[in-house]
C-alpha positions in Angstrom: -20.5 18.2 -8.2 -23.7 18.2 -6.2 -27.0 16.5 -5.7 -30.7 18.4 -6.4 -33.7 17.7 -6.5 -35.8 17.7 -10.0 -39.4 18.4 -8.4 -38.5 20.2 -5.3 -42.5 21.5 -5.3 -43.7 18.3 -5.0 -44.1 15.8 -2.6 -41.6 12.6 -3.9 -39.0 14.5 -6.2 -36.5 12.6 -8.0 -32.4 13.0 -7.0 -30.5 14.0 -9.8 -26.7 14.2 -9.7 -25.0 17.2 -11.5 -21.2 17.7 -12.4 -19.6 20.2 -14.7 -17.1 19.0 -17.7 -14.5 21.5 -17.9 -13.3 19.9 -21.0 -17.2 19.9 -22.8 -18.1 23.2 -21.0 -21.3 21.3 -20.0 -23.5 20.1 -17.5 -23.2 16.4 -16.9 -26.8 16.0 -15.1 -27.3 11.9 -13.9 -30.5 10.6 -12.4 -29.6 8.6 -9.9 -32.8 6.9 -9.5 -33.8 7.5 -5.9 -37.0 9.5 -4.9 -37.0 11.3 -1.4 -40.1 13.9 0.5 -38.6 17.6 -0.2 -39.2 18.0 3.4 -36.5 15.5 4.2 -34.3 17.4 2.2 -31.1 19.7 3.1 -31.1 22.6 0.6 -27.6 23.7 2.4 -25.6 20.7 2.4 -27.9 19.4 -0.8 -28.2 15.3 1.0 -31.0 13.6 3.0 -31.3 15.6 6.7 -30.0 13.9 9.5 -32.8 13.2 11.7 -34.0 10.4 14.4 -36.9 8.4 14.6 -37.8 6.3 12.4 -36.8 8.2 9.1 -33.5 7.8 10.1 -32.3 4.9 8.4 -33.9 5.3 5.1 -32.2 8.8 5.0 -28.6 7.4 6.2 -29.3 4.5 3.1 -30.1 7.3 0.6 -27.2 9.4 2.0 -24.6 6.6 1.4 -26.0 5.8 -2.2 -25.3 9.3 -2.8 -21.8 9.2 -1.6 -20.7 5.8 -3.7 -22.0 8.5 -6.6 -19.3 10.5 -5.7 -17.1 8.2 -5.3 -17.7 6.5 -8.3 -17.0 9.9 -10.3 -14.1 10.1 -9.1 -12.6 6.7 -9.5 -14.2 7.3 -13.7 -12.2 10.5 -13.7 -9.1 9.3 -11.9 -9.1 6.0 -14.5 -9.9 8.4 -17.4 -6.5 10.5 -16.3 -4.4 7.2 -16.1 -5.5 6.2 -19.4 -4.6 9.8 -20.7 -8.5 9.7 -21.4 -10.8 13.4 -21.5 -13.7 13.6 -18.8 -17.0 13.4 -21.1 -20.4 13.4 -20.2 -20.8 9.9 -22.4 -17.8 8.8 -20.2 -19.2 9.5 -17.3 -22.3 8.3 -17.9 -21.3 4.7 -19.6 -19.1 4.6 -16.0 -22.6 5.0 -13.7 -24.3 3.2 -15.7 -22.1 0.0 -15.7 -22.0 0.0 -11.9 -25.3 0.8 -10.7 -27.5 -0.3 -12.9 -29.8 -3.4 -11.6 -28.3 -5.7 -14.0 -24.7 -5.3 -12.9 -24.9 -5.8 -9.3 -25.2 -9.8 -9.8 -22.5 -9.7 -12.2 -20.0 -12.2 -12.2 -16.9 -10.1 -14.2 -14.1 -9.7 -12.2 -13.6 -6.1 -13.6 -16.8 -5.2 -12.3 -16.5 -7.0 -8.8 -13.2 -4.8 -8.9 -15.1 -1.9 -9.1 -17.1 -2.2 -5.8 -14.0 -3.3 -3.8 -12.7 -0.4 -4.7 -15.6 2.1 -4.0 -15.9 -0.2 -0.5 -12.5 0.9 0.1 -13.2 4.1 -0.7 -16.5 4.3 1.6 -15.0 2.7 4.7 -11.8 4.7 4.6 -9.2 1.6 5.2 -6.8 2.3 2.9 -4.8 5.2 2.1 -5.4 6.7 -1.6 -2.1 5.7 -2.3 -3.0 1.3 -2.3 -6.7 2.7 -3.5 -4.4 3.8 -7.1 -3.1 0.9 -7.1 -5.6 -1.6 -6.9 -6.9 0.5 -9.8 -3.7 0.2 -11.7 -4.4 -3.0 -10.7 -7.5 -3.2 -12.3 -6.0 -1.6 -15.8 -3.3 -4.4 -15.9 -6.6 -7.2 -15.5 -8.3 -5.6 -18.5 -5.1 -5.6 -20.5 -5.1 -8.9 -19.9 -8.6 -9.9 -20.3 -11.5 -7.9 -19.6 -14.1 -10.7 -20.0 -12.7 -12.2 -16.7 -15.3 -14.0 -14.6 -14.9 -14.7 -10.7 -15.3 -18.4 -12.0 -12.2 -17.8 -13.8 -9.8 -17.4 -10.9 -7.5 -20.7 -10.2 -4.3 -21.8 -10.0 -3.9 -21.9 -14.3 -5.4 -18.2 -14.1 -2.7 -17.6 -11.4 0.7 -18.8 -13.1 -1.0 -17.2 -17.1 -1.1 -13.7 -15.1 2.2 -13.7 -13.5 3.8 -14.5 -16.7 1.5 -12.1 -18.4 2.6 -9.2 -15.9 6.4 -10.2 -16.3 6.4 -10.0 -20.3 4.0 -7.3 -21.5 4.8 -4.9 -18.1 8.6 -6.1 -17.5 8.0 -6.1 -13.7 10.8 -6.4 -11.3 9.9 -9.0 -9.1 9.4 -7.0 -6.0 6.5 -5.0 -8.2 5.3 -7.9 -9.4 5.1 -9.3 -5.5 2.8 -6.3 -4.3 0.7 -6.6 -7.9 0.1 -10.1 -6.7 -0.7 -9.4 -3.0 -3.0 -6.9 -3.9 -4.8 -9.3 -6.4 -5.2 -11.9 -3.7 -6.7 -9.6 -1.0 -9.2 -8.6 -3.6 -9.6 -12.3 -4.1 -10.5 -12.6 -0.4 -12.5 -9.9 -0.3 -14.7 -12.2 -3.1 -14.6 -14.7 -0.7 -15.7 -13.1 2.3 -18.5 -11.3 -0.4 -19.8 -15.2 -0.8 -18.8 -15.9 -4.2 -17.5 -19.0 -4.9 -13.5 -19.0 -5.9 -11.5 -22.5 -6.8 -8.8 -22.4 -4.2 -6.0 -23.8 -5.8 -5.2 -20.1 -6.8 -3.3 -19.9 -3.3 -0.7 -22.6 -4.3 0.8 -20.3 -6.6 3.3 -17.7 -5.0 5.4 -15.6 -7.0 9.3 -17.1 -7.0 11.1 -14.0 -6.0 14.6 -14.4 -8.0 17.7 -13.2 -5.7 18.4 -9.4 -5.8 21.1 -7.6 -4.2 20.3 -5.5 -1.2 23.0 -3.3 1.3 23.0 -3.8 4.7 25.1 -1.9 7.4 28.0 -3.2 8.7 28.4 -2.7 12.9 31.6 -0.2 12.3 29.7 1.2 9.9 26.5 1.8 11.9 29.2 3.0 14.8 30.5 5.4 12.2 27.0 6.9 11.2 26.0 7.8 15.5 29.3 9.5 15.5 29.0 11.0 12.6 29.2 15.3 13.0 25.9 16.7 10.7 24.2 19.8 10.4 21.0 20.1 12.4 19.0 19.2 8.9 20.6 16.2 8.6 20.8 15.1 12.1 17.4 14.1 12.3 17.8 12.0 9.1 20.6 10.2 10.7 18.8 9.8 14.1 15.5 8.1 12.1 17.7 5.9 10.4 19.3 4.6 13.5 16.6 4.3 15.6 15.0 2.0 12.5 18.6 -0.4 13.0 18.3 -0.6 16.9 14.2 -1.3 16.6 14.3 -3.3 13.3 10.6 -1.6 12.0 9.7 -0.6 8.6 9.9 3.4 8.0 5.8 3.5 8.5 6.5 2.5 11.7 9.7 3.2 13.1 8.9 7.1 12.4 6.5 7.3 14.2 7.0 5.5 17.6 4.9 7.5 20.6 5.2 6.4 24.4 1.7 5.0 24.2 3.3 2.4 22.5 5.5 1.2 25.5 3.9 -1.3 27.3 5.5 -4.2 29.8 8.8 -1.9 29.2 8.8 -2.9 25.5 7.7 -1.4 22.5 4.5 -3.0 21.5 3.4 -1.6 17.8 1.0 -3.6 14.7 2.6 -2.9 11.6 0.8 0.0 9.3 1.4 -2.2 6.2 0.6 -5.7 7.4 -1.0 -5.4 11.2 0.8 -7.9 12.4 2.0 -7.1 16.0 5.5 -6.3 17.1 7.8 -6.8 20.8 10.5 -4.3 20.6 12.8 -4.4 22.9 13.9 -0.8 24.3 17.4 -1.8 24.1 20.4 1.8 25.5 20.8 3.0 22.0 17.5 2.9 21.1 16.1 4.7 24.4 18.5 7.4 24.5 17.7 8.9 20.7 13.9 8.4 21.8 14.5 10.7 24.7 16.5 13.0 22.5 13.9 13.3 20.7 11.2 13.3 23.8 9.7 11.1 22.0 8.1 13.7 19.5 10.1 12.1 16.1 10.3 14.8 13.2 7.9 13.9 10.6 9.0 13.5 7.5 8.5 11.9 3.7 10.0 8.5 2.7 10.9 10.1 -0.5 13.0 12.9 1.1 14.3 10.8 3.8 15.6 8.5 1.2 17.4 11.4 -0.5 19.2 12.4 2.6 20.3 9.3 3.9 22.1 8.7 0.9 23.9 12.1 1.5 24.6 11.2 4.8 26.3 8.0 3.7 28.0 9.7 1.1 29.6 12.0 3.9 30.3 9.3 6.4 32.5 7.4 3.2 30.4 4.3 2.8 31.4 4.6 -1.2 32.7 1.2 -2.1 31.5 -0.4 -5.5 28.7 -2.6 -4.9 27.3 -5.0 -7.7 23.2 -4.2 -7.8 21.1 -7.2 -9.5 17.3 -6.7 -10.3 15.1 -8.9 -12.4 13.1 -6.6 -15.1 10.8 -9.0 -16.7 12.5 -12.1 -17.8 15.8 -10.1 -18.2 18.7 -9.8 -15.1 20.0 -6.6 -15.1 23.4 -6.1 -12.9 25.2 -2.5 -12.7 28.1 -1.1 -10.1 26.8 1.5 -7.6 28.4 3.1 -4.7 27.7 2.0 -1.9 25.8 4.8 -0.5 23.6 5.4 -3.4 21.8 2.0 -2.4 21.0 2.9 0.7 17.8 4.0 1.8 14.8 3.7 4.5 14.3 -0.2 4.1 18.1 -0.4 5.0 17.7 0.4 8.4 15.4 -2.9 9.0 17.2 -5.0 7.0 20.5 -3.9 8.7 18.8 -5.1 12.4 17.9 -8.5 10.8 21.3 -8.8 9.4 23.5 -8.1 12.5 21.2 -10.0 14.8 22.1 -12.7 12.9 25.3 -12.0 12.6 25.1 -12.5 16.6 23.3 -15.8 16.3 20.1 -14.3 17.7 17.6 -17.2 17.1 14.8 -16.3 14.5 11.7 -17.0 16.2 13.2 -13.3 18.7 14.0 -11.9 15.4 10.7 -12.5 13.8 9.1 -11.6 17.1 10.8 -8.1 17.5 10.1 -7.3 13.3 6.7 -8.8 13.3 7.5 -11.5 10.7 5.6 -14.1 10.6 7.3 -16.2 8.0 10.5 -17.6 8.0 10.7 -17.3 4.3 9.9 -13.9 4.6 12.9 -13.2 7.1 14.9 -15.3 5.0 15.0 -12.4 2.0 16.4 -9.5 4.7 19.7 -11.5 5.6 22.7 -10.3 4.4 25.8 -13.1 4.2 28.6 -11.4 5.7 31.4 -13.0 3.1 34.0 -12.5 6.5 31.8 -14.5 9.3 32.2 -17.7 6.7 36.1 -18.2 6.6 37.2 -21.0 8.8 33.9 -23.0 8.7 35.0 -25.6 5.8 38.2 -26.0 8.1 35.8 -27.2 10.4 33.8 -29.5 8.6 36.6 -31.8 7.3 
């Protein structure tokens, strides 16, 4: 894909975008409706020169138009693959044309507000390409839904129709229907901070998160696993996952801790995935794997990560039946796992929460340390130790 220009020989020549479809064996060739002086024009890097003076910010527009082009091919193709959709030039085209022509840049259809979120996302490089697919999975579960939606049509009614839409036709499990709906609402905001006008009743509906099962370590058990003998390969598994129970992080974070981040003889880290700002104490266990590790942690994926830890659990015995219970749509689904095989990089966090209650550590440090802000939030990682209840009815009559 490249840009060229149509009358390089004279002096205003039209841009025209040109891309080839494997699957037509074509030319896909796009006017893009921009005129530019061939003398301001890069025949190497085929964009606008970078220059100074008063030229520049003309050029730097033109240059940025060009790149939502790109972009915007790329989120047509990338939709077109999802739907299991061949790139055509008619596809391609119908795509530009619905996002930049004049007409649609006033438009009230939420599709098509989704559209420039995304490419904004896209532009300003704050989101990974990871959340970028999802808001456009996102986008492919609005237009099953409705694709006539207008911004006006966003409120609370919209809110609870959606939800229940998204729990029927997709059989969510609640936790995927949680981040479908936290996406929605920061596209929401960003609709908000765009100045259009949304009823703001849609916030007083939050997704009721049905009670699910989830392991957390026990204190021998987390004893066992730092004693544990491993291979080298597995070593650094184990080490990750322990320094995740003494700091309490998420596995974005607690992977990736740096001695930067030690300030007033604390860790002091935002959160990748919600920016919200962290005091972690550097408690003995916690410091000595750090300086095992000089700091430098091993970097590795969640996916394999989660693989291994389950092998290391397997190997350090934690293998008692557990009873699992997710929601799946409208239906409860329970099954009987070992213990082990539920265990993975989330564990670590929720195991911290859990035995620092278990210790009568008062929330507000917990949610301090972990970066919750919500006490509803911290509420979902605690575990009920069945043992730590007997003798309490004794006491009460």
């Amino acid at each position: 894909m490249y840009f060229y220009l149509d009358t390089p020989n004279k002096k205003s020549s039209a841009i025209k975008l040109r891309y080839y479809v494997k699957s037509e064996g074509k030319r896909f060739v796009y006017s893009v409706g921009i005129s530019i002086n061939p003398d301001n024009w890069s025949k190497e890097s085929r964009m606008p020169k970078l220059k100074s003076g008063g030229a520049a910010f003309e050029l730097k527009q033109i240059s940025n138009r060009l790149n939502r082009y790109v972009d915007e091919i790329h989120i047509c193709i990338k939709n077109l693959e999802i739907d299991k959709l061949s790139v055509t030039r008619s596809r391609l085209k119908a795509h530009l044309d619905s996002v930049f022509k004049e007409t649609n840049f006033k438009t009230d259809n939420l599709i098509e507000k989704l559209n420039e979120f995304i490419v904004e996302l896209q532009k300003i490089g704050k989101s990974k390409k990871t959340s970028i697919d999802k808001y456009i999975y996102l986008k492919r579960k609005l237009i099953k839904y409705n694709a006539n939606l207008k911004t006006s049509d966003i409120n609370k009614d919209f809110m609870v129709d959606f939800i229940s839409f998204l729990r029927s036709y997709y059989q969510l499990t609640d936790i995927t229907l949680n981040r479908n709906i936290g996406f929605l609402k920061t596209f929401i905001k960003w609709l908000i901070d765009s100045g259009v006008n949304i009823d703001n009743s849609y916030k007083k509906i939050i997704v009721s998160s049905r009670d699910a099962d989830h392991v957390s370590l026990s204190a021998v058990q987390v004893q066992l696993l730092s004693t544990l003998k491993l291979n080298d390969t597995l070593n650094k598994y184990r080490d990750l996952f322990l320094i995740g129970v003494y700091s309490g992080q998420r596995f974005s974070d607690y992977t990736v801790f740096k001695k930067s981040d030690v300030m007033n003889g604390r860790i002091e880290k935002r959160a990748e995935k919600t920016d919200y700002k962290s005091y972690i104490p550097i408690a003995k266990k916690l410091k000595e794997l750090l300086n095992k590790w000089n700091w430098e942690l091993p970097k590795v994926s969640n996916q394999k990560f989660n693989k291994n830890i389950k092998e290391i659990c397997k190997i350090a015995g934690f293998d008692d039946d557990v009873t699992t219970t997710k929601f799946l749509g409208n239906q409860k689904i329970e099954q009987i796992k070992p213990f082990y095989s539920c265990v993975s990089s989330h564990t670590a966090r929720r195991t911290f929460i859990t035995l620092s209650a278990d210790k009568n550590v008062p929330d507000h440090v917990i949610m301090a340390i972990c970066g919750i802000r919500l006490a509803a939030t911290l509420k979902t990682y605690k575990k009920i130790n069945p043992d730590s209840l007997e003798g309490w009815v004794d006491g009460v009559f």
